[in-house]
N, C-alpha and C positions, 0 to 999 in steps of 0.2 A: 424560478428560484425564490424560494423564501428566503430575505437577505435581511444580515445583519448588522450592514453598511447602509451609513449616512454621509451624506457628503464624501463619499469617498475612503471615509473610515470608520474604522471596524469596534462594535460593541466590546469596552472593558469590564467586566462583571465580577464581584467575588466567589471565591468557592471555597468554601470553610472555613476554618479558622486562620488558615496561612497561608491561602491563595488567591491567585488571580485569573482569569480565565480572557483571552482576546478571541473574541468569537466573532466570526467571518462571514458565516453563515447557520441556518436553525437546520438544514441538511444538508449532504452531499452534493460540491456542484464544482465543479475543474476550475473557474477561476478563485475559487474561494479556496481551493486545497493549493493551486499555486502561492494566493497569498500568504497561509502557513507557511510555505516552505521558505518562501525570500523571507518572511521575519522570522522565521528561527533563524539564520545564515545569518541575517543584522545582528540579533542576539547574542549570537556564540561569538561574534568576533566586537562587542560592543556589549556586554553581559550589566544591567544594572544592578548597583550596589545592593546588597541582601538575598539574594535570588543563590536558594539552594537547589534548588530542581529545576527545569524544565523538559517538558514532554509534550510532542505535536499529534495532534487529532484530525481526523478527515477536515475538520471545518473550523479548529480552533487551535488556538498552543495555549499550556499551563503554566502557569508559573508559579510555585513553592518558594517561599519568601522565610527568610529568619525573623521572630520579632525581638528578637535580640539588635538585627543590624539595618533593619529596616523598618518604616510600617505601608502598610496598604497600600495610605494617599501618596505618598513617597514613591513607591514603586509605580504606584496607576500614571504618576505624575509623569517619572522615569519614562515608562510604556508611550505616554501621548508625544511627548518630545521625538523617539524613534519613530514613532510612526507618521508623523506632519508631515506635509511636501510629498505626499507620495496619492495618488488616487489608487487604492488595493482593488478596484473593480476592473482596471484595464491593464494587467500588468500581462508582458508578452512571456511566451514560453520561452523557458530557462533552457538555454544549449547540460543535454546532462553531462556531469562529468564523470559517471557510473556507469556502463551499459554492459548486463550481463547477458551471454547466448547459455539458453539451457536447453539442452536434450529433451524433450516429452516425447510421448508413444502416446499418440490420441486414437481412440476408440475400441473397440474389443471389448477383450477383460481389460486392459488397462483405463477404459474409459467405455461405462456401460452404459451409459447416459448422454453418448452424443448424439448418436441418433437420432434421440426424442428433442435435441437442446437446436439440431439442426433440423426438422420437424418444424420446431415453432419460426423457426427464420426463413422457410421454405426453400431451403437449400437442401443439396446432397451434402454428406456427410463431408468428402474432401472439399466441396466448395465452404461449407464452415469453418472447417479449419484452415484453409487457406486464409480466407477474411480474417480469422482470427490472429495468425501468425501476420500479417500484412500490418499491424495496428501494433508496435511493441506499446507495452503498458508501463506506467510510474509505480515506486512505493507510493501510496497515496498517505498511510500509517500504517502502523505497526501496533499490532493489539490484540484483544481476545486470548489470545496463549502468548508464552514468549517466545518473539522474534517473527510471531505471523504476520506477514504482510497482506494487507489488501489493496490489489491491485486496479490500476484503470486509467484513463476512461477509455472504452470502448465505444465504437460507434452509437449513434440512436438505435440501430438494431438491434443489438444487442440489451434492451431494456427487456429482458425475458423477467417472469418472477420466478423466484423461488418456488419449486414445489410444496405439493398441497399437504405432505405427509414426508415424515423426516425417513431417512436412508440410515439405517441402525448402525450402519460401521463403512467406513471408508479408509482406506490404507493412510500412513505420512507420508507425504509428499507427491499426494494426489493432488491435482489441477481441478479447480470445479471453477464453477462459475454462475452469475444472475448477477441480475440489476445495472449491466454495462461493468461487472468488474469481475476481476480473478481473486482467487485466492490456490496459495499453496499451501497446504497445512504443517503443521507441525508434528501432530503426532496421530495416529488413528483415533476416529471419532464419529459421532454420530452429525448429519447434517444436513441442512433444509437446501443447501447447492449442489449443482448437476454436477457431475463426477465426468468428464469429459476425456481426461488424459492423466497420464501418469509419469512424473517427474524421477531422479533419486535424487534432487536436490535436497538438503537438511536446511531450513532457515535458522534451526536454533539448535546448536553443538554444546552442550553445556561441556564436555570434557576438551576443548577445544580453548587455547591460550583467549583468544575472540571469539564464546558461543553465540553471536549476532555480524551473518556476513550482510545480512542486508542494511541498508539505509535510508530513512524516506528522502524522496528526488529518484533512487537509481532508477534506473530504465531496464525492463526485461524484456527478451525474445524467446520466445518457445521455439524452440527448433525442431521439427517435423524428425524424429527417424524409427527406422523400424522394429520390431518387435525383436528381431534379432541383434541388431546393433545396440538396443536398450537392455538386452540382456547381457551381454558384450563386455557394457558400458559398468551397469549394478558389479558385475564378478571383477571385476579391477578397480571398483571406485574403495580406497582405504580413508577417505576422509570425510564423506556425507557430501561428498560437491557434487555428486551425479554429472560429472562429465562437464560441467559448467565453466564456460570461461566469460573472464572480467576483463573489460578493457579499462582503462584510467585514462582519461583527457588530461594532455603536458598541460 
């Protein structure tokens, strides 16, 4: 891991004219996105004075400041004070209190690229997705379109890359996958991840009182069913939830 912890705490940097950036890590790395997620949770319920935004990244959270009610040093100052007394390199996995089951239909037409995704893992096709389904994954963030989650971490094995040439158009609420993580998409699109299964989950409902069901922290499960039961599932789904149920920890 390229890290961007010392002593235990994490790089404060600015980022334009009205922000602030606590950066965890320079990439991708599970205890650095666990970090984000227990300081933003500090944050929202402990929020420093002037801070109009915040928004969490695979490896950092932002913070958008007024300089009307705040400045910089002020808020940087704010930030080191929350963050003291804690080493963010060895923080233990958060019990979720989100964990959604979704319906997928892996491989076929629904997912034309597992074969090859299970190929590079040397597995048969049902033993990858077995693996796969065995491992539920976090919001790690949320980004690229609204309400798209990217999803992880998945085993070492699962460090496949990205293909070499992009896939012109792939469904919404297609399941792909690289790099140890998932994603669902949001809307049909062109893209450099293996198309493996296919969801009718919507992660982003704009005519919906709440067009964002996801959350970073929740926990998801693909749940394995068939081609006929995901058909089943589509022709009775009136909300964009593709069959998906939430559980909430009391």
């Amino acid at each position: 891991m390229t890290t961007a912890v010392t002593d235990g705490q994490p790089e404060i940097l600015p980022l334009g004219a009205d922000g602030l950036l606590v950066r965890f890590s320079t990439r991708l790395d599970d205890m650095a996105n666990r970090a984000v997620l227990a300081l933003a949770e500090i944050l929202e319920a402990d929020m420093p004075e002037g801070v109009a935004e915040m928004s969490t990244a695979l490896a950092s959270v932002y913070l958008r400041f007024d300089p009307e009610d705040t400045s910089r040093a002020r808020l940087a100052g704010a930030l080191r004070q929350r963050l003291e007394g804690q080493d963010w390199t060895s923080l233990p996995e958060a019990v979720p209190k989100r964990r959604w089951h979704i319906p997928t239909a892996f491989g076929g037409d629904h997912g034309p690229q597992l074969r090859e995704t299970a190929e590079l893992l040397a597995m048969r096709e049902d033993e990858a997705v077995a693996d796969l389904v065995a491992h539920p994954v976090r919001v790690l963030a949320i980004g690229f379109a609204p309400g798209q989650p990217y999803l992880g971490m998945l085993p070492d094995r699962w460090d496949i890359p990205r293909l070499q040439s992009i896939t012109p158009q792939i469904p919404a609420s297609a399941l792909v996958v690289a790099v140890r993580q998932l994603i669902v998409f949001t809307a049909s699109t062109p893209t450099g991840w293996r198309h493996i299964g296919q969801t009718g989950f919507r992660p982003y409902r704009p005519e919906a009182s709440d067009p964002f069901p996801l959350l970073p922290g929740d926990v998801l499960q693909f749940d394995p069913v068939s081609d006929e039961e995901f058909d089943r599932i589509l022709k009775s789904d009136l909300i964009g939830a593709g069959g998906a149920r939430l559980e909430v920890a009391e």
